[in-house]
Steps between C-alpha positions, in 0.01 A plus 500: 500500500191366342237709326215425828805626736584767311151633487408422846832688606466816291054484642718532842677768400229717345294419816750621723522844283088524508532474898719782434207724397257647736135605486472881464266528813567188694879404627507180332658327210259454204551145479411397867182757455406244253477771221700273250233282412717308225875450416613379177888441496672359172868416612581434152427856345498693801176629481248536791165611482276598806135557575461705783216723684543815692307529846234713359406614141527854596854475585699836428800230394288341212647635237875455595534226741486261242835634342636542817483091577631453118812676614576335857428132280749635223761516748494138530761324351365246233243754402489649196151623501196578699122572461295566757142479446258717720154308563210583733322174487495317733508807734761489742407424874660415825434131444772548232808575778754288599528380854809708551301820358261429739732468747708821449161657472362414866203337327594111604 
């Protein structure tokens, strides 16, 4: 398997595990929510690093949700580490959900 495959199938595999998170007050998966706003993936060392929002600043979750997402990625295998990077600009909005969020949500 080449280095581009490799990557591109362990990005795959550590999106599938973010869709396995959900928002603390809304019944989706963080990554159709569009809260991950980037996802760096190196295949070669295993280690992933995410910028992600939360729904609002004031979010009781703030403070852990971050290390929650770090442990559903580190289940991954291929991964060998994971940082997760809470940022608040941009601010998150709708505009940010997938069409399958928006969907499951009634808002489409």
């Amino acid at each position: 398997m080449n280095t581009q495959t490799a990557s591109n199938d362990l990005r795959e595999r550590v999106i599938d595990a973010l869709r396995s998170v959900f928002d603390p007050e809304i019944p989706v998966n963080i990554y159709d929510l569009g809260l991950v706003y980037q996802l760096d993936v190196d295949a070669e060392t295993g280690h992933v690093m995410i910028r992600m929002t939360l729904t609002a600043p004031g979010c009781p979750v703030a403070q852990t949700f971050p290390g929650t997402v770090e442990e559903y990625v580190n289940e991954v295998e291929g991964v060998s580490e994971t940082n997760v990077e809470l940022v608040w600009d941009p601010p998150w909005t709708r505009a940010r959900m997938s069409e399958a969020a928006l969907l499951q949500l009634g808002m489409l």
